[in-house]
C-alpha positions in Angstrom: -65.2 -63.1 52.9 -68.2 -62.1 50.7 -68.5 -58.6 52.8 -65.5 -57.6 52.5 -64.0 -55.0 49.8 -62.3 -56.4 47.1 -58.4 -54.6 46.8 -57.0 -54.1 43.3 -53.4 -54.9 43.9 -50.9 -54.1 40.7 -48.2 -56.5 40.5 -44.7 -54.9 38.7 -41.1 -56.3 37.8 -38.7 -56.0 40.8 -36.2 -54.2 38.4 -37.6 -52.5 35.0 -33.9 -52.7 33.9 -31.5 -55.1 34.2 -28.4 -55.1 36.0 -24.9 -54.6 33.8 -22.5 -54.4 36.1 -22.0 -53.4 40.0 -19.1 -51.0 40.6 -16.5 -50.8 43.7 -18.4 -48.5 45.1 -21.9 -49.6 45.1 -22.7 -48.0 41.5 -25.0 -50.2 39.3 -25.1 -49.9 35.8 -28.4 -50.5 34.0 -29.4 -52.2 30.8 -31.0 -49.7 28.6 -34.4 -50.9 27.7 -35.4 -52.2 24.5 -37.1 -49.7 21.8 -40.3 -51.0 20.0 -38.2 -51.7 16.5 -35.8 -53.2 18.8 -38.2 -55.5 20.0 -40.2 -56.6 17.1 -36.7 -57.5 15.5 -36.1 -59.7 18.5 -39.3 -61.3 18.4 -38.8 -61.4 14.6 -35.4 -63.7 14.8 -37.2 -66.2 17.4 -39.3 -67.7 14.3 -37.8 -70.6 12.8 -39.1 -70.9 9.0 -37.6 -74.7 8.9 -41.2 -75.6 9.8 -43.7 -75.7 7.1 -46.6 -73.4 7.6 -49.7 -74.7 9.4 -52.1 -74.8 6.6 -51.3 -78.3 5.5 -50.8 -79.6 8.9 -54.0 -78.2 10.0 -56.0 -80.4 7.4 -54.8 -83.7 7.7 -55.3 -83.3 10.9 -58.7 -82.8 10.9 -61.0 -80.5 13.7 -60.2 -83.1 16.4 -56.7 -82.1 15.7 -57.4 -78.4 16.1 -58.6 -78.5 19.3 -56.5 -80.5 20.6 -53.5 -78.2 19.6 -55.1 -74.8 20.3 -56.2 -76.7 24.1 -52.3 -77.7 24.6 -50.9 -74.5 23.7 -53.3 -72.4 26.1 -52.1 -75.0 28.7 -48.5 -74.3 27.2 -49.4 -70.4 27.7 -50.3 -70.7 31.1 -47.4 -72.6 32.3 -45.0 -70.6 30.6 -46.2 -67.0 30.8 -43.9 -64.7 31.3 -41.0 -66.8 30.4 -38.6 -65.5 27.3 -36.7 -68.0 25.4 -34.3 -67.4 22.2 -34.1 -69.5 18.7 -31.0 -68.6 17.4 -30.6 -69.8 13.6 -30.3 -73.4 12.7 -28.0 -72.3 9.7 -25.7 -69.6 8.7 -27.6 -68.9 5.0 -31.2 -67.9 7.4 -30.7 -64.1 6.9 -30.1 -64.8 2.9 -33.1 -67.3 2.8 -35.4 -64.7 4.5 -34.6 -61.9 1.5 -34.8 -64.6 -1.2 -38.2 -65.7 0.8 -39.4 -61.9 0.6 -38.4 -61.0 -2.9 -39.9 -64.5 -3.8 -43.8 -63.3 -2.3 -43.1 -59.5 -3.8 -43.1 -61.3 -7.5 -45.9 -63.1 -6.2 -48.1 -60.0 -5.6 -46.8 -58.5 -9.0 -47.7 -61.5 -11.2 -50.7 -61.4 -9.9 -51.3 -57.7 -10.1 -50.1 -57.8 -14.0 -52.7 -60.9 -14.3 -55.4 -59.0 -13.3 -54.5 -55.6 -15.4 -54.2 -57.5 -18.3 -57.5 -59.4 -18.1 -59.5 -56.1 -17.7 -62.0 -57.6 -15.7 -61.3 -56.2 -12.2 -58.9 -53.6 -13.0 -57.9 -51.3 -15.5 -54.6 -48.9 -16.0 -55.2 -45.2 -16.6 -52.3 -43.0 -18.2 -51.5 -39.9 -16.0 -51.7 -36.7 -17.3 -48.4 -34.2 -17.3 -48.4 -30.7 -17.6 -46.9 -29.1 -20.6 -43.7 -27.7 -20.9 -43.0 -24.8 -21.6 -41.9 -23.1 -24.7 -37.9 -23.3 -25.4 -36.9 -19.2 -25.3 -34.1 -18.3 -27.8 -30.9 -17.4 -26.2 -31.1 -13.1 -26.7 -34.6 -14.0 -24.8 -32.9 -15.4 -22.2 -30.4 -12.4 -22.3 -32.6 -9.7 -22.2 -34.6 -11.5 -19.1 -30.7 -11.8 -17.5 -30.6 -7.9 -17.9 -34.1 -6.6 -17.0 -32.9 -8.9 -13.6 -30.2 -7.8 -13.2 -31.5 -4.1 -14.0 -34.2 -4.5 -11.3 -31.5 -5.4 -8.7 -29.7 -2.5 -9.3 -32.4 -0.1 -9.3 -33.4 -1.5 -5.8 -30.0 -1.3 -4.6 -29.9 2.5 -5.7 -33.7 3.2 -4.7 -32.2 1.6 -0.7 -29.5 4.4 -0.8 -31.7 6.7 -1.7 -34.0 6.2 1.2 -31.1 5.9 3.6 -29.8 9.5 2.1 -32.6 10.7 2.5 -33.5 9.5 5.8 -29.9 10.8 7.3 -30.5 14.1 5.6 -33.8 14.4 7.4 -32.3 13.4 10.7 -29.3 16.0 10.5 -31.7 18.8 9.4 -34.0 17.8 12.9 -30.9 17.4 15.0 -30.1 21.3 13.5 -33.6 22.4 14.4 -33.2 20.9 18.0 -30.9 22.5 20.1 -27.7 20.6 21.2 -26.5 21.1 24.2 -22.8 21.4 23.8 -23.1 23.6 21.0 -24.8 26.1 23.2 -22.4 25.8 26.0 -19.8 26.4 23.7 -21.4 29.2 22.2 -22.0 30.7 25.3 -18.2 30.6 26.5 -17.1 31.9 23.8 -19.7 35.1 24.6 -19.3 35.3 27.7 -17.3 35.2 30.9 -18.6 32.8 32.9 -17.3 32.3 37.3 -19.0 30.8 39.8 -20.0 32.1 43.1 -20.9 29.8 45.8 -23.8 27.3 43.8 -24.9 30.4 41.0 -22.8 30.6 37.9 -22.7 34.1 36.7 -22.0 35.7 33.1 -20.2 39.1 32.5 -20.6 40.2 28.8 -18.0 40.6 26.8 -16.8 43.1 23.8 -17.0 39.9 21.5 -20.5 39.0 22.0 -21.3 42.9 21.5 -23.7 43.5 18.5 -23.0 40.8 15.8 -20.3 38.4 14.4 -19.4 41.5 12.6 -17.5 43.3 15.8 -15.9 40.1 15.8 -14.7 40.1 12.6 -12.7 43.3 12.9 -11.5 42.3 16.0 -9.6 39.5 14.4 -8.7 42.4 11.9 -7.5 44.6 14.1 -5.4 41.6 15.8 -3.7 41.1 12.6 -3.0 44.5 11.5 -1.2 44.7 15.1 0.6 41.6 14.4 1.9 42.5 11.1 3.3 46.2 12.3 5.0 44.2 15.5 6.2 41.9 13.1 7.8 44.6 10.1 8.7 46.9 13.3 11.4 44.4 14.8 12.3 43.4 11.1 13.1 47.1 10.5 14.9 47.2 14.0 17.3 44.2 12.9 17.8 45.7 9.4 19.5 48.4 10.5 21.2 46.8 13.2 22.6 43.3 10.9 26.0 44.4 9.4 26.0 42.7 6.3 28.2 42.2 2.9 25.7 44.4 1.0 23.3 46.1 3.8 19.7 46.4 4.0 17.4 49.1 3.2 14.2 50.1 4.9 12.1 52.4 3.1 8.9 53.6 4.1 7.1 50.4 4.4 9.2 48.2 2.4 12.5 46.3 3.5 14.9 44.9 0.5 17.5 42.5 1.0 20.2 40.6 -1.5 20.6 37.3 0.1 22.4 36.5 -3.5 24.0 38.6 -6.2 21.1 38.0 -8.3 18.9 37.7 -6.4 16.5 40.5 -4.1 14.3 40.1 -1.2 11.4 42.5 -0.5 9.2 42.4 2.7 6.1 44.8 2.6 4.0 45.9 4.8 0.9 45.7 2.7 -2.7 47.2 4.0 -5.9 46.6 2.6 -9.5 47.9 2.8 -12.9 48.1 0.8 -12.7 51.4 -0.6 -12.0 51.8 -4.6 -8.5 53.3 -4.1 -6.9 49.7 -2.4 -8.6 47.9 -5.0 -7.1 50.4 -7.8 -3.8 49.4 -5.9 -3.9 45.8 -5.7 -4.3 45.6 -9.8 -0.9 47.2 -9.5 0.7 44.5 -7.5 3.2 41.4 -8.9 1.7 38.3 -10.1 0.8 35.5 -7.7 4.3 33.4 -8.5 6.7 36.7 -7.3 5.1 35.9 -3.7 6.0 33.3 -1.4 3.2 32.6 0.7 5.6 30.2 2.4 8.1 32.7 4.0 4.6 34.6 5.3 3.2 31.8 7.3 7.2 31.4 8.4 7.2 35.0 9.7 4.0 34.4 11.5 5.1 31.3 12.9 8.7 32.8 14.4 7.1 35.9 15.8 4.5 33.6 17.9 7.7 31.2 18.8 9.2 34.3 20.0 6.1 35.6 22.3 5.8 31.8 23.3 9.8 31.9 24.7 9.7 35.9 26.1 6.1 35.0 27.8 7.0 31.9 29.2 6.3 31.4 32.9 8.7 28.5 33.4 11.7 30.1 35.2 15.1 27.5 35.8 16.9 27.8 38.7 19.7 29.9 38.9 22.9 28.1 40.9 25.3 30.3 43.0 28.5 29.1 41.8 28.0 29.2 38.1 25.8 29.5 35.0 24.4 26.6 32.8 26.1 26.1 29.6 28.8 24.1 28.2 31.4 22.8 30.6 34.7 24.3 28.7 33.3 27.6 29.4 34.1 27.0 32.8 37.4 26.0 31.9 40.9 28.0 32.0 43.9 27.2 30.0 45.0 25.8 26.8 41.6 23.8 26.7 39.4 26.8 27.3 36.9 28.3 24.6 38.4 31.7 23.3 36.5 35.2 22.6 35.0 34.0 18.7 33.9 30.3 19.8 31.9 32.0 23.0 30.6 34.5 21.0 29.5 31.9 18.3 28.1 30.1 21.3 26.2 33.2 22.8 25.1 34.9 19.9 21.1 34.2 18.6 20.0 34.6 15.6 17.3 37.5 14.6 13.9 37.3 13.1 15.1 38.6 9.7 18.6 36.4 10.0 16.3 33.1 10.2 13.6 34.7 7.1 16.6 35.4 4.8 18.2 31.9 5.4 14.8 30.6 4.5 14.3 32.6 1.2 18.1 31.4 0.7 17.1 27.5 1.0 13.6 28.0 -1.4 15.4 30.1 -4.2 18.3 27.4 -4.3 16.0 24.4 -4.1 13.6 25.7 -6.9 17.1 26.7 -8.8 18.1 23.3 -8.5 14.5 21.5 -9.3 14.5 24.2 -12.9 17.9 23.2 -13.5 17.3 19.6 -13.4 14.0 19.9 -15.6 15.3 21.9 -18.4 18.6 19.0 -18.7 15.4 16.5 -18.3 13.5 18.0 -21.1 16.5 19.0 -23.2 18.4 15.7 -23.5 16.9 12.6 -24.3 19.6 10.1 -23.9 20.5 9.3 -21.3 17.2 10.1 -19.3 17.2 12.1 -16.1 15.1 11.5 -12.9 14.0 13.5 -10.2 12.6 12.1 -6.7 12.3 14.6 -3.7 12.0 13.8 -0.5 8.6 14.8 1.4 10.3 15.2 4.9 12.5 18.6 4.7 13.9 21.1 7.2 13.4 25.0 6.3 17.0 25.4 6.0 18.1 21.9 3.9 15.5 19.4 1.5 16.9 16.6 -0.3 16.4 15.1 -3.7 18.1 12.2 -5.6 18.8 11.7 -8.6 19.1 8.7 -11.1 20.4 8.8 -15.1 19.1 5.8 -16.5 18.9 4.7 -20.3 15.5 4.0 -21.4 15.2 -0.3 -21.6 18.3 -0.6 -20.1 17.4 0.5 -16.2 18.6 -3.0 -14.6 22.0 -3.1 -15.9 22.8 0.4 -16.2 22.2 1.5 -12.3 26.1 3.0 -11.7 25.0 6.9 -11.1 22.9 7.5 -8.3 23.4 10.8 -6.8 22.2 12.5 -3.6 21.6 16.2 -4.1 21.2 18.1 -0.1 20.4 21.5 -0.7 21.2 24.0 1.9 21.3 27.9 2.3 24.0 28.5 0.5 25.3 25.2 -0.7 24.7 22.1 -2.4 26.3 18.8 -1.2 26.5 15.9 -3.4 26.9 12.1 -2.2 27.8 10.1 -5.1 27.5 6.3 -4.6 30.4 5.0 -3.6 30.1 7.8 -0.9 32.4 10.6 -2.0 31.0 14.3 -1.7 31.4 17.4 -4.1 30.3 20.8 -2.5 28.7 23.2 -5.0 27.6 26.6 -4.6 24.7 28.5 -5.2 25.7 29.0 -9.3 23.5 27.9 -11.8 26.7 26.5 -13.8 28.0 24.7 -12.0 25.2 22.0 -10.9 24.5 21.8 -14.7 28.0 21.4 -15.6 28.1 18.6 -13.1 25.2 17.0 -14.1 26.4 16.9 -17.8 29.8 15.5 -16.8 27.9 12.9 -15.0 25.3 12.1 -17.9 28.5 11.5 -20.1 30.3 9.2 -17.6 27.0 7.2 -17.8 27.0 6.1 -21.3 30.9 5.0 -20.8 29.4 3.0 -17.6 26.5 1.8 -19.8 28.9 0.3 -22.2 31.2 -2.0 -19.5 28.1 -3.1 -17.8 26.9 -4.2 -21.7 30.2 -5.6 -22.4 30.1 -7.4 -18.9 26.6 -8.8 -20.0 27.3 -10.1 -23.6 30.6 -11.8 -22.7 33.1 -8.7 -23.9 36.4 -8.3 -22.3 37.0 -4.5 -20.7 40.8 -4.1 -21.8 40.7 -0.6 -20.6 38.6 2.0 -18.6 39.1 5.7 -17.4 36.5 8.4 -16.0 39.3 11.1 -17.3 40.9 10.6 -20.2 44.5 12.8 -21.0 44.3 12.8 -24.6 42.4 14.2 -27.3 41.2 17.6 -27.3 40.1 19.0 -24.1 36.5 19.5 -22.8 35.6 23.2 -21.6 32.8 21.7 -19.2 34.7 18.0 -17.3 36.7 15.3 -18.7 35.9 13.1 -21.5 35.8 9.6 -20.6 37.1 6.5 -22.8 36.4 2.4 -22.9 37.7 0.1 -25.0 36.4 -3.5 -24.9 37.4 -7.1 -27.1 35.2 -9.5 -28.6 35.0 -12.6 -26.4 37.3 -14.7 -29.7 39.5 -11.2 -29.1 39.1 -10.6 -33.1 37.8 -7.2 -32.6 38.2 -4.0 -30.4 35.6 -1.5 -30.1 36.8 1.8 -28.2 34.7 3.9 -27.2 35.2 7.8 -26.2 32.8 10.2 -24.8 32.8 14.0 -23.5 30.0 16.2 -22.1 30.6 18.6 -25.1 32.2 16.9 -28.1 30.0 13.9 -27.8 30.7 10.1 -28.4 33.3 9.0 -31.2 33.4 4.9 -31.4 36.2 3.5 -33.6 36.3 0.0 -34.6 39.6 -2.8 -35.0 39.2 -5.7 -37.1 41.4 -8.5 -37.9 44.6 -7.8 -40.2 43.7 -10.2 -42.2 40.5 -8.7 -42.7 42.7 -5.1 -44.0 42.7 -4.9 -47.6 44.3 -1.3 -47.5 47.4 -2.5 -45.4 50.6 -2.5 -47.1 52.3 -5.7 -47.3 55.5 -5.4 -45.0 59.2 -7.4 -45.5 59.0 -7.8 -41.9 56.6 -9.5 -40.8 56.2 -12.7 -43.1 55.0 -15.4 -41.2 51.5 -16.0 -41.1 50.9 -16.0 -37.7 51.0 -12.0 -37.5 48.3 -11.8 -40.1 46.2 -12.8 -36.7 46.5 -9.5 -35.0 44.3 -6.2 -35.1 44.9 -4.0 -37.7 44.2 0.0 -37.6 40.9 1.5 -35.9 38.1 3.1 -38.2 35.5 4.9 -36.8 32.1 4.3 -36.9 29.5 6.6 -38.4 27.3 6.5 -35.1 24.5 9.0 -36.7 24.0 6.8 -39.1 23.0 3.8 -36.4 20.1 2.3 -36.2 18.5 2.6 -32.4 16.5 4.5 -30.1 19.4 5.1 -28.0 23.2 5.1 -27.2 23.2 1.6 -25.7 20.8 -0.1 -27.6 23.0 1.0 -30.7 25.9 -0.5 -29.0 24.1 -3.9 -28.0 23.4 -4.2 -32.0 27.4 -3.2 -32.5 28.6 -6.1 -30.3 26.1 -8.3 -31.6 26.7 -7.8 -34.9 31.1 -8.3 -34.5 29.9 -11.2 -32.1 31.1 -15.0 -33.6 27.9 -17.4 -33.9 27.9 -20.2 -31.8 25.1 -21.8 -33.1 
C-alpha cells in the first residue's frame, strides 16, 4: 500500500438544493439557497439565552471540569457532524427579551464610556471646530445678486442666438458661393433649348439668353404692350358693336362708358417710356384713388380666360342626330323655348359687357360702404355696424348690418339686416326673412336705413318694458296719425306700469324724432275739473290726461338708458 499514489477524492452533497416539489411531468422545483444574512439569522435563533453564560459554571467547576467538557463536546462534534438541528423559542416574549438584553449592554458601554470621560485619566473630550457662517446680506443685496443672475442668463441666451445667426448666415453665404445644382439646371432651361439625340443632350440658344437680362426685360415689355393693344382693340370692336341706352364712345385711345347716370367709365390705353416728355405726361394724370387697379388685373385675367377657351385643344364630340344643349330646345309645341329664351340661352357676353358689370358691382358696393359710414359717423344713437364678408363674387359682395344701442346689445338685437349688393341692385333680407329691392340711388338705402334706425328705438323700448315687468298695451311699426314723415313711417308704443298706475307712450319718426308722453293717476290730476258725473270714488282710480315729457332735458347717455331711468322712476317699490 505504501507504493502506491495517494488519490485526493472530493466528497460533495448529492443535491446542493433541496427538493420543493416534483411536478406531473417530471419538473422539480428547488429550494433557493440560503444567503449569508440569511444564515447567520438562522444560526442566531438556535441559541437559547435561558442558560446562564459559562463563566460561572466554568469556575466551580474547576480545570478537571474543563477538560472534561471541551473532551465530550469534541466527541459530541464528531458524532454529530454534519447534522443540523433547530431550537425554536421556549417562550413567546424571546424576541422582546433579546432587544431589552441588547439595549441593556449598549448602556453598559455608555456608562462606562461617560465614567471614563469624566475621570480624565484615560480619555478626554475635545470640542469640534465649525466653520463660520457667513454674513446675513440685506434683502436689496439679495435683489441685486437675483438680477445680475438673472441678467447673465439672459445675456447668454442672446450671445447663443447670436452665434447660431451667425453661423446660418455664414452657411447661406457658402451655399451661395458653391454652385447648386438645380439652380443651374434651371437656369440653363430657361436659356436654352435643350433635346436629346440618341445619349448627347444638345442646346440651341435662344433670343432670351442673347446679351443680358436686359433683352429680357423688353421682351416681357414688348409682350405687354401687345397684350394691352389686343386687349383695347376687341374693347373698341365691342364698343361699337354693343347697342346700348346711352352708347359708347371710342376716341383715339380712350373708350368712355356711363354704366350709371352719374356715373362715367374711361378705359385708356396708356403708354410709357423714359424720355422727359412721358414723365411731363404722367404729372398730368388723375390721382391714384380715380384708378381701379382692380378692373385692370380683371381685364387681364378675362382676355387670358379667353385665349385659354379659343386655344384649347380639347375638342367634344359632335353627335349626328343633334347638338348638346338643353333638352326643350329639342322640343316642338306649346312646351318648346321661343325666339327670346334661345337667344337669351345662345347669346355670350363680351369682354367690355363683363368689365362694365364689374365697375357696376365696385361703384355700388363702395356707394353703399360711404353711405353706411357717414349715417355711422353722423348719428350717435342708436349706433350702426358694418361687417363684410371676405368671400365675394365680382358681380355680388355681401355685408350685414346690425343697429344696436350702446350698453344695451343683449336685449336690443331685433334689426339685423342682410345687405347683397349686385350690379345694379341692392337686395335686403330683413330677419324674419322678408326682402326689399333697392336700386342703385343713394337715397334710397339711406332713407331705409333711417326708417330702420327709428323702428329700433320703438323695438328697444318693448324689449325694456318686457325686461322690467311693463305691460305692452299697444305696438305698430306704422303709425296713421300725427303728422306725416317725408322719409317712412313713424312708429308708436305705449306700455303700463306692472300696478297699471301709469302709461308711458312712446312715438318715434325718422325725421321728427321721439315725443314720450306720460299718464298718471287721476287722482294724482290737480288741474282736472271736478265732474257731476262721475262721483263715486272708484273712478278717481283711472288715468288721467297724457303730458309729455321734456326728453332733452333727460338725464342719459342714450335713448334707452333714459327710458330704463323713466320706468324706474314711475316703477312701485317693492322693497
Amino acid at each position: 500500500m505504501s507504493g502506491v499514489r495517494a488519490v485526493r477524492i472530493s466528497i460533495e452533497s448529492a443535491c446542493e438544493k433541496q427538493v420543493q416539489e416534483v411536478g406531473l411531468d417530471g419538473t422539480e422545483t428547488y429550494l433557493q439557497p440560503l444567503s449569508m444574512s440569511q444564515n447567520l439569522a438562522r444560526l442566531a435563533q438556535r441559541i437559547d439565552f435561558s442558560q446562564g453564560s459559562g463563566s460561572e459554571e466554568d469556575e466551580a467547576a474547576g480545570p478537571d471540569g474543563d477538560a472534561q467538557d471541551w473532551a465530550g463536546a469534541g466527541a459530541e462534534q464528531d458524532d454529530e457532524e454534519g447534522l443540523v438541528k433547530f431550537q425554536p423559542s421556549l417562550w413567546p416574549w424571546d424576541s422582546v427579551r433579546n432587544n431589552l438584553r441588547s439595549a441593556l449592554t449598549e448602556m453598559c458601554v455608555l456608562y462606562d464610556v461617560l465614567s471614563i470621560v469624566r475621570d480624565k485619566k484615560f480619555m478626554t473630550l475635545d470640542p469640534v471646530s465649525q466653520d463660520a457662517l457667513p454674513p446675513k446680506q440685506s434683502p436689496q443685496t439679495l435683489q441685486l445678486i437675483s438680477k445680475k443672475k438673472s441678467l447673465a442668463g439672459a445675456a447668454q441666451i442672446l450671445l447663443k442666438g447670436a452665434e447660431r445667426l451667425t453661423k446660418s448666415v455664414t452657411e447661406n453665404q457658402e451655399n451661395k458661393l458653391q454652385r447648386d445644382f438645380n439652380s443651374e439646371l434651371l437656369r440653363l432651361r430657361q436659356h436654352w433649348k435643350l433635346r436629346k439625340v440618341g445619349d448627347k443632350i444638345l442646346g440651341d440658344l435662344s433670343y432670351r439668353s442673347a446679351g443680358s437680362p436686359h433683352w429680357q426685360t423688353k421682351l416681357e415689355a414688348a409682350q405687354n404692350v401687345l397684350l394691352c393693344k389686343e386687349i383695347f382693340a376687341q374693347l373698341s370692336r365691342e364698343a361699337v358693336q354693343i347697342k346700348s341706352q346711352i352708347p359708347h364712345i371710342v376716341v383715339k385711345n380712350q373708350i368712355i362708358s356711363q354704366p350709371f347716370p352719374s356715373l362715367q367709365l374711361s378705359i385708356s390705353l396708356c403708354h410709357s417710356s423714359n424720355d422727359k416728355k412721358s414723365q411731363k405726361c404722367a404729372t398730368e394724370k388723375p390721382g391714384p384713388e380715380d384708378h381701379l387697379y382692380v378692373l385692370e388685373h380683371n381685364l387681364h385675367l378675362l382676355i387670358r380666360e379667353f385665349h385659354k377657351q379659343t386655344l384649347s385643344s380639347v375638342v367634344m364630340p359632335h353627335p349626328a342626330s343633334a347638338p348638346f344643349g338643353h333638352k326643350r330646345m329639342r322640343l316642338s309645341g306649346p312646351q318648346a323655348f321661343d325666339k327670346n329664351e334661345i337667344n337669351s340661352i345662345q347669346s355670350t357676353e363680351g369682354l367690355l359687357e363683363k368689365i362694365i358689370k364689374q365697375a357696376k358691382h365696385i361703384f355700388l358696393r363702395n356707394r353703399t360702404a360711404a353711405t353706411i359710414d357717414s349715417l355711422a359717423s353722423r348719428i350717435e344713437d342708436p349706433q350702426i355696424q358694418a361687417h363684410w364678408s371676405n368671400i365675394n363674387d365680382v358681380y355680388e359682395s355681401s355685408v350685414k348690418v346690425l343697429i344696436t344701442s350702446q350698453g344695451y346689445e343683449q336685449i336690443c338685437k331685433s334689426i339685423q339686416l342682410q345687405l347683397n349688393i349686385g350690379v345694379e341692385q341692392v337686395r335686403v333680407v330683413h330677419r324674419d326673412g322678408r326682402v326689399i329691392t333697392l336700386s342703385h340711388q343713394e337715397q334710397e338705402l339711406q332713407d331705409f336705413l333711417l326708417s330702420q334706425m327709428s323702428q329700433h328705438q320703438v323695438h328697444a323700448v318693448q324689449q325694456l318694458a318686457k325686461v322690467m315687468g311693463w305691460q305692452v298695451l299697444s305696438f305698430s311699426n306704422h303709425v296713421g296719425l300725427g303728422p306725416i314723415e317725408s322719409i317712412g313711417n313713424a312708429s308708436a308704443i305705449t306700455v303700463a306700469s306692472p300696478s297699471g298706475d301709469y302709461a308711458i307712450s312712446v312715438r318715434n319718426g325718422p325725421e321728427s324724432g321721439s315725443k314720450i308722453m306720460v299718464q298718471f293717476p287721476r287722482n294724482q290730476c290737480k288741474d282736472l275739473p271736478k265732474s257731476d258725473v262721475l262721483q263715486d270714488s272708484k273712478w278717481s282710480h283711472l288715468r288721467g290726461p297724457f303730458k309729455e315729457v321734456q326728453w332733452n332735458k333727460m338725464e342719459g347717455r342714450n335713448f334707452v338708458y333714459k327710458m330704463e331711468l323713466l320706468m324706474s322712476a314711475l316703477s312701485p317699490c317693492l322693497l
